[in-house]
N, C-alpha and C positions, 0 to 999 in steps of 0.2 A: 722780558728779562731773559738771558742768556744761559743756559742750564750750566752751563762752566760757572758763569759769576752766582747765580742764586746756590750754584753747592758751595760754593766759597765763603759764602757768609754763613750761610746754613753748618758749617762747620768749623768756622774759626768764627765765634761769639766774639763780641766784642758789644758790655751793655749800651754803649750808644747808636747801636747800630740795630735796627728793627733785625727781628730775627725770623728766616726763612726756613720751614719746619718740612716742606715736602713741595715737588716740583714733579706736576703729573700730566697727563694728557688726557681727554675725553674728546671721543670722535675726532679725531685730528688738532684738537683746540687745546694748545697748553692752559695752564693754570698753576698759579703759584699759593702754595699754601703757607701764611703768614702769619704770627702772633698779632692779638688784639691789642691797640695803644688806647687809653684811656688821656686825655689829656688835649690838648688846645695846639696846628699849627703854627707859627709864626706872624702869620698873616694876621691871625686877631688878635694875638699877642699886641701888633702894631695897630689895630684898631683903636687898642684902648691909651694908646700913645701917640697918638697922631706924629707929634713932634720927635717923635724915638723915645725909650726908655731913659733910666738915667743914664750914665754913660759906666759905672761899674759894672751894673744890670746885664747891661748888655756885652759888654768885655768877655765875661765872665759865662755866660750861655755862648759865644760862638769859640770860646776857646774851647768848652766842651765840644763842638762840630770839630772844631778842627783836629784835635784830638782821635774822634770817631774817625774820620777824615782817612788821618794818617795810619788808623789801621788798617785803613779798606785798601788806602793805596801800599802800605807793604805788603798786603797779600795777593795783588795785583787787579783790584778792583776799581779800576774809573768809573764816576757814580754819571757824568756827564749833564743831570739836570738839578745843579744844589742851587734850593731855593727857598723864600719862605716857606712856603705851602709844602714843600719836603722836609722841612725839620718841624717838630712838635717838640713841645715841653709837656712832661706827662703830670698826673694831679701828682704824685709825690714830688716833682720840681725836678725829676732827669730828663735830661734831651735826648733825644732819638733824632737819628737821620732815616725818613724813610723812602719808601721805592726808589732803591737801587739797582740801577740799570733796565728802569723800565721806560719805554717811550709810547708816549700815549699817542694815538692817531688821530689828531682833531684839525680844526680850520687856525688857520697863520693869523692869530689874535694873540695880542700881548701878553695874557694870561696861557694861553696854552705849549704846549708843546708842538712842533711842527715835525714831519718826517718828507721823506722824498729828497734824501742827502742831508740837509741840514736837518740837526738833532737838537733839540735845546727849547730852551725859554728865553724868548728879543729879549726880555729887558735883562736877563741875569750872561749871555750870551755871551763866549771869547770871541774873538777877531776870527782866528781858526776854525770855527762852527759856522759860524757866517761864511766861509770861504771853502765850506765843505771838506776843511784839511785832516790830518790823524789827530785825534784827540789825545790828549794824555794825561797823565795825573794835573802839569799846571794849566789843563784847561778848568777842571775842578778850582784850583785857585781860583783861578780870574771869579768864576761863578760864585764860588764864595766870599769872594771881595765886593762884591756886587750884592752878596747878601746883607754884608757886615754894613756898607755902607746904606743898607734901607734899613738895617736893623739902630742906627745909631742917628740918620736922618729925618725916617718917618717914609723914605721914596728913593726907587729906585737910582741909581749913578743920572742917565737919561731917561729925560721921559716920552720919547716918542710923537705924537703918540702913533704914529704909523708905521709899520713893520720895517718898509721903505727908511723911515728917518732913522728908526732905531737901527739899521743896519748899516747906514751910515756913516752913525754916533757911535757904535762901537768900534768901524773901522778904522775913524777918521779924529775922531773928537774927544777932547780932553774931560774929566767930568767937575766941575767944581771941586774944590778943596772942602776936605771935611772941614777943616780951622776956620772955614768962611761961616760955614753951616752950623757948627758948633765951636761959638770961641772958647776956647781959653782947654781944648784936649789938648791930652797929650802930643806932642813931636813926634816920638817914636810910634802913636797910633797912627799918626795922620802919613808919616811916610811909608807904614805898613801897605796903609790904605793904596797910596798912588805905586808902588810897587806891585799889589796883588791885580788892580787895572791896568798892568803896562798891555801896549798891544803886542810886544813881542813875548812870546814866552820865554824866551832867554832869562829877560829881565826881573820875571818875575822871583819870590822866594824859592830857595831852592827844594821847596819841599812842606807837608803839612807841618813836618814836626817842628820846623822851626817858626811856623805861623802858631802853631800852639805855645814855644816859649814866650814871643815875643810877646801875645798876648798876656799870657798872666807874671811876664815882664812889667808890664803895660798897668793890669789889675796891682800888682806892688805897689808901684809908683803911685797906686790911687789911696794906700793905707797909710792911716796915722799912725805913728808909734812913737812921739813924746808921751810920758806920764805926767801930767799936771795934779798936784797935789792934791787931795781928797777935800772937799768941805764939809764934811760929814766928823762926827767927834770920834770917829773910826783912824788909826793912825793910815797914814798914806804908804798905800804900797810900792814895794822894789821894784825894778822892769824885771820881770822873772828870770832868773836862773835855771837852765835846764841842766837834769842830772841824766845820768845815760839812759837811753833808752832798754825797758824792759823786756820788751816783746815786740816781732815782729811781724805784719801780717802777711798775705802776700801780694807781691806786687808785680806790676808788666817788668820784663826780662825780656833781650835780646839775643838770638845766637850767632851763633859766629857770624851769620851771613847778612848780619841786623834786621832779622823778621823780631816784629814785636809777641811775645805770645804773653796774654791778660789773665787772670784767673778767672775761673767760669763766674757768671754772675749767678748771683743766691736765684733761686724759684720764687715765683710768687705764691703767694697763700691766700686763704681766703679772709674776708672783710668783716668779719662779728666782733661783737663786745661780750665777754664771758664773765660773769662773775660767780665763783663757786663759794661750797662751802667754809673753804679755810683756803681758800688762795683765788687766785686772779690771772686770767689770761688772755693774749692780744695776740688775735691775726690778723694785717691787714693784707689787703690784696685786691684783685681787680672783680671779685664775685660778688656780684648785689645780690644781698638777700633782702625783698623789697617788704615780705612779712612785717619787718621789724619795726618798721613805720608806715601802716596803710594811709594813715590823711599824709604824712611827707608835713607835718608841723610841728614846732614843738610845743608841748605844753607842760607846763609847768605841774608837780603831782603827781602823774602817771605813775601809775606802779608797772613793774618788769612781771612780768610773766613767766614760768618754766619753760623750757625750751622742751620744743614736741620733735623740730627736723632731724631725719638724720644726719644733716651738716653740720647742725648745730651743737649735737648732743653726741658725746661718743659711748655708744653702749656698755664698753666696757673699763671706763669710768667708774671709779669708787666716791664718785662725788656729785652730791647736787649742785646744779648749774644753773645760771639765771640770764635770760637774755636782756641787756638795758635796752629801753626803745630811744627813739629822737635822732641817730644819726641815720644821714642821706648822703656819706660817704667811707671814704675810706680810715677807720679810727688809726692814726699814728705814734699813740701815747696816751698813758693812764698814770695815775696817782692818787694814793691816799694823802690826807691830811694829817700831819705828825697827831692828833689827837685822836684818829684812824675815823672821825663820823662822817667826812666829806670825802667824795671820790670825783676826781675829777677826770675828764677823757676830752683830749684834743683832736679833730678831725680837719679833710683836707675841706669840710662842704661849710668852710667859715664860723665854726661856732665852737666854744669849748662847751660842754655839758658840767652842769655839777650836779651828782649825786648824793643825796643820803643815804649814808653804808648798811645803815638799818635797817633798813623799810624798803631801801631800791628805788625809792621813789625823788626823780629829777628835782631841783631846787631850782635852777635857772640855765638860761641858757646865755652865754656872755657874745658878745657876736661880736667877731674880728671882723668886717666889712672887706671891701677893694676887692673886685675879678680875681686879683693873684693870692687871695688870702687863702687862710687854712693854717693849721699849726700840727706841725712834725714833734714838739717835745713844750710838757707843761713841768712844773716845780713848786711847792708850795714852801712859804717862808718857815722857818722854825717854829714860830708863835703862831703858825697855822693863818695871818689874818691877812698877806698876802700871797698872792700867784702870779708866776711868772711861767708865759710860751716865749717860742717860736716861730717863727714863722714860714713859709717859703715865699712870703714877699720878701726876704730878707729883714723885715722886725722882728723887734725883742718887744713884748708889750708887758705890763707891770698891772696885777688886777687886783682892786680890794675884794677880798671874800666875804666882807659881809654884806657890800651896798651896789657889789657884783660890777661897779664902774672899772674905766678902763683909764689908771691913771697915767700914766707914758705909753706912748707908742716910740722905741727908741733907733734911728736910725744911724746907719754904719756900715753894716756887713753888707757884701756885695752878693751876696748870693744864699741859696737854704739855711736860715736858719736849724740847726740837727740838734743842737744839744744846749739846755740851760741850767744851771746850778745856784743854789742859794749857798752864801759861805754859811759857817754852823752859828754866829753870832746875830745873822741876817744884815747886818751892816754893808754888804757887796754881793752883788751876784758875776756870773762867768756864762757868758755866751759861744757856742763853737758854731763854724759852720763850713757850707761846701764851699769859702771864697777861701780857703784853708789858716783861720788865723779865729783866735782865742781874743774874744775881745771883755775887759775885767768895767765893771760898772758901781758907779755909788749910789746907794738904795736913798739916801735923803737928796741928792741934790740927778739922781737919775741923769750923771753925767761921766761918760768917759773916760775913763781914769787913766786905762793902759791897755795896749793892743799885742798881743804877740804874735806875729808874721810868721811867713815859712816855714808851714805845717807839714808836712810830706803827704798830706792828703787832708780829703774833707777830715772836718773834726766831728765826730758823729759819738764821742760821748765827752763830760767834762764830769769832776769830780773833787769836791773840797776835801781835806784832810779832819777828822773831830776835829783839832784844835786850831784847823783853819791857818795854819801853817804852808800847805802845798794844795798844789793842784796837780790833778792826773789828768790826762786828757787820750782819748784815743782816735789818730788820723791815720791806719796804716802802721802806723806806730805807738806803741804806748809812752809815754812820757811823763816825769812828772817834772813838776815847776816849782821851784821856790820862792813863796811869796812873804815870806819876813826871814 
């Protein structure tokens, strides 16, 4: 990496962009000093999809690259090698672009990077890189069109497989049609697609930020927003009416000269479960404390223990404190039971925990199953007998509390699950998430009801009114909805 580009990101953050903390030298040998990513490349991402993900899934994750993308190239960073295996989805379901501007020195195999003039990876490769030309931000395009189309195929544009052919193939050769691959996408995605593969860079888009609209253009086109009638004895709700907005938080701003500047991204914290004497509290973060579960099982019973660490425990605390055991990730969300004896905690390592408030001691452990599971936000019903996560597989799942099954798994949202709410009659719930839309649900018939579109950001809290009258939501913005 180039000590110009690594202080560039090192100092303009931007959270999708891996962040570079110090850039040193030892006996003549640089080194770059990097933040740890907990989370999964792209690459097994597509393991577990052979075929590609679904197609919002995936929409939806590269328009966050693209995004990152576009801020690396306003501050004048061509990343030169975007590819699976450089972008990660981390456990809490953010994307990272990593190793920027690094070029790896290995042998001219379709997986690696190659140097000695040509810079790149064959299969993800511009015409320009092949041809040993100046690289520039829409060589990045092209590379990330080449992503987008293994991220939504299953494999890359060409498949080679010899360095020889692939160089060919990019010079010379057209690559299939997404719409062949995957019938019945979008228009506007599929001509993104053969746009971001042109072989001249002229042609391609004129820039990331307008591959970022065009995308979650794209993600729109993919949401429902009729309201079909409730079949619940619950009356059918209005398509919400929004009232002005109350608060704002902050958001990317351009200067004169259209550099984008983001707000810092929050720190990360560390990863315990707290339970004190008169209150309750959650960090989560990227620190295992592995104490907290030596067998790594869960068992059903266990009592919690006082916390002895000093990570655990802060000495000058006016309160006793209780570590709960059983989680093997990062806890994202906790709850009482309106009747306060159940505690419930959602984690990214697949499993809700339920606790008894009393004794500390686990009742069951409910298991959200799938590679991409985990739940970001839990809710318990008014009558206390069900519960409701999220997910960042993008599900809503609906649980009984007493027989601890898993009544719906509810699909929709294109992206993280952040926030789920019970209305106060329990008749409806309200899901938020990072595909930015508020999607409203009926608790008898666990159907659909009404979607509300263009959020100005993820929706990372929802909130019913007592009388179940409105909704509040927060994406960047606070908002409240009118729902009768």
């Amino acid at each position: 990496m180039g000590v110009r580009q690594g202080t560039t990101v090192a100092l303009r953050r931007h959270p999708g962009i891996t962040v570079v903390h110090d850039i040193e030298d030892h006996d003549g040998r640089p080194y770059v000093v990097m933040e740890l990513l907990d989370g999964r490349d792209f690459n097994a991402l597509l393991a577990e999809c052979p075929g590609g993900p679904p197609v919002g899934s995936a929409v939806s994750l590269m328009a966050e690259v693209a995004d990152a993308l576009a801020y690396a190239h306003d501050n004048g960073v061509v990343h030169r090698d975007i590819k699976p295996t450089n972008l990660m989805r981390l456990a809490d379901g953010a994307v990272k672009i990593c190793d920027f501007g690094l070029a790896r020195h290995a042998g001219a195999t379709s997986g690696l990077t190659m140097t000695g003039g040509v810079l790149g990876t064959p299969a993800f490769m511009a015409p320009e890189q092949w041809r040993a030309d100046h690289a520039d931000a829409r060589t990045d395009l092209y590379a990330f069109g080449a992503t987008l189309y293994a991220i939504l195929t299953g494999a890359p544009p060409f498949p080679g497989p010899s360095v020889e052919l692939l160089r060919d193939q990019h010079l010379n050769s057209l690559p299939p049609r997404l719409r062949d691959k995957r019938p019945g996408v979008s228009p506007a995605l599929d001509d993104l697609l053969q746009r971001l593969l042109a072989k001249n860079p002229a042609d391609r888009p004129a820039d990331a930020t307008e591959v970022t609209a065009t995308l979650r253009g794209v993600l729109s086109g993919l949401e429902s927003v009729p309201v079909p009638q409730s079949a619940s004895s619950a009356p059918p709700a209005r398509t919400p009416m929004m009232l002005p907005a109350a608060a704002t938080a902050p958001t990317a701003t351009r200067d004169e000269k259209g550099a984008r500047h983001d707000p810092p991204p929050s720190g990360p914290s560390r990863r315990t479960l707290i339970l004190g004497g008169v209150g309750l509290a959650v960090a989560a973060g990227a620190s295992a404390t592995a104490f907290l579960l030596p067998d790594h099982h869960h068992s059903a019973g266990r009592k919690v223990t006082h916390t002895t660490s000093e990570t655990d425990q802060d000495s000058t605390s006016p309160y006793e404190s209780f570590t709960l055991p059983g989680y093997t990730g990062d806890v994202h969300a906790v709850i009482f039971s309106p009747d306060g004896k159940t505690l419930a905690g959602g984690c990214v390592d697949n499993v809700i925990l339920l606790y008894k408030a009393a004794t500390h001691t686990d009742i069951a452990a409910l298991k959200v199953g799938g590679p991409l599971s985990g739940e970001n936000s839990v809710a318990f019903s008014p009558d206390g007998k069900a519960l409701l996560s999220g997910g960042i597989d993008d599900t809503v799942r609906l649980w009984n509390v007493a027989t601890h099954a898993n009544i719906a798994s509810l699909a929709g949202h294109t992206s993280n699950v952040r926030s789920v709410a019970f209305s106060p009659n329990g008749n409806m719930f309200a899901s938020g998430s990072d595909d930015r839309t508020i999607r409203l649900w009926d608790v008898a018939t666990q159907h659909n009801i009404a979607t509300v579109p263009s959020q100005t950001g993820a929706v990372h809290s929802v909130a019913f009114s007592p009388d179940g009258k409105t909704l509040a939501s927060g994406s960047g913005t606070a908002r409240v909805w009118i729902l009768s």
